[in-house]
C-alpha positions in Angstrom: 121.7 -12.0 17.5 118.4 -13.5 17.6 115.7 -12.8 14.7 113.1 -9.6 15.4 109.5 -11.7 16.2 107.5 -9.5 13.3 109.3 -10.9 10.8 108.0 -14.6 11.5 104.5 -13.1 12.3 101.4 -13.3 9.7 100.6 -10.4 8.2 97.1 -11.5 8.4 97.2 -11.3 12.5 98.2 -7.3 12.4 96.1 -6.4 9.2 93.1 -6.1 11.0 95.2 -4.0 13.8 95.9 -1.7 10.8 92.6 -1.2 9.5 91.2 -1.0 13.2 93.7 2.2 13.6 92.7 3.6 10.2 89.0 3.0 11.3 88.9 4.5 14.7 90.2 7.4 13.3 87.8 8.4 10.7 89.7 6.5 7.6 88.6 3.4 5.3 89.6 -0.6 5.0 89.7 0.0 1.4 92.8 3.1 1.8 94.5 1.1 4.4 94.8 -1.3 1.0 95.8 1.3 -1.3 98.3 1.7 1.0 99.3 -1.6 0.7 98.6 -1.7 -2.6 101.1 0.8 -3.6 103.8 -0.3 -1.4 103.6 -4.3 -2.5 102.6 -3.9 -6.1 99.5 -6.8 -4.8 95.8 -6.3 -5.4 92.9 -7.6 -3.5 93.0 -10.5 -4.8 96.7 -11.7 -4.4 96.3 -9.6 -0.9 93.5 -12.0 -0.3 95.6 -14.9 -0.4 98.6 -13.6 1.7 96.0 -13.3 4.1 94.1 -15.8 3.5 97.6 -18.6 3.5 98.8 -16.6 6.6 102.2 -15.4 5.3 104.7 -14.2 7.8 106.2 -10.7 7.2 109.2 -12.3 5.7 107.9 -13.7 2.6 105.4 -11.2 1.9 107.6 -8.1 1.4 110.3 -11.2 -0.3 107.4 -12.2 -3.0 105.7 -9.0 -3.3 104.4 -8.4 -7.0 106.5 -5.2 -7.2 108.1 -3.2 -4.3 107.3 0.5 -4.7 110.5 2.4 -5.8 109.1 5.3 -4.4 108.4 3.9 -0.8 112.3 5.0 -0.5 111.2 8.9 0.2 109.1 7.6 3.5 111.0 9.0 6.7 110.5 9.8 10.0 110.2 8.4 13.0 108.2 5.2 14.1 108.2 3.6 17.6 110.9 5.8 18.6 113.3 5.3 15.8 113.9 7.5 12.4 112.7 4.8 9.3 115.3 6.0 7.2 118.3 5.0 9.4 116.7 1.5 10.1 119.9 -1.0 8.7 117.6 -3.8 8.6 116.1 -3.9 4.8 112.8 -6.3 5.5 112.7 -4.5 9.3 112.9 -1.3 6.9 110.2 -2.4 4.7 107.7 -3.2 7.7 108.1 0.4 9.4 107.7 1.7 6.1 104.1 0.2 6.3 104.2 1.1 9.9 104.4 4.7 9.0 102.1 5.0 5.9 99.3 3.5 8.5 100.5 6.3 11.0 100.1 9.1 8.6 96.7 7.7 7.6 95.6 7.6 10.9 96.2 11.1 11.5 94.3 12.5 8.4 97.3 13.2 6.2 95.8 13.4 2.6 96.5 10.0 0.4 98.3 11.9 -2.1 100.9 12.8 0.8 100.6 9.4 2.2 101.7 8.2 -1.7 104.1 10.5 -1.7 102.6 11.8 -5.2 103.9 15.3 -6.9 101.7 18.2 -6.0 
């Protein structure tokens, strides 16, 4: 079985994707990185450097500062396929991300997004 492409691609190459998406549709560079923020455990500085060294999809989720325990209530479905049924755990970890963007792009508040207590 050959290896998914995303997982040996820089983060830094589809960042600015993200924040375009976020952008176009009303929302902010800086809650694109809360996002990532609270997924990762990183802040702008050690984010700066991922992107900054180009690190593939791999290692960043593998070294992130502090995975999210929370991140595990994200479902739904992205590119056609429910994120919770997803086997592959770092191909589980990028839709994750996939699908916080998603919601941001489509106005959801950022308490939702974070999947904070009402």
């Amino acid at each position: 079985m050959t290896e998914d492409r995303i997982f040996t691609t820089s983060v830094a190459s589809v960042y600015p994707l993200y924040v375009a998406k976020a952008e176009r549709k009303g929302r902010s560079k800086a809650e694109v990185d809360q996002i990532l923020f609270w997924l990762t455990g990183h802040d702008a500085a050690s984010l700066q450097r991922e992107l900054d060294a180009g690190t593939d999809f791999r290692t960043f989720f593998a070294t992130a500062p502090h995975m999210n325990p929370v991140r595990e209530r994200i479902t739904g479905v992205v590119c056609g396929v429910r994120v919770e049924e997803i086997e592959d755990p770092l191909m589980r970890e990028i839709r994750y991300l996939d699908k916080l963007i998603d919601e941001l792009a489509k106005g959801k508040a950022m308490d939702k997004i974070l999947r904070q207590p009402a």
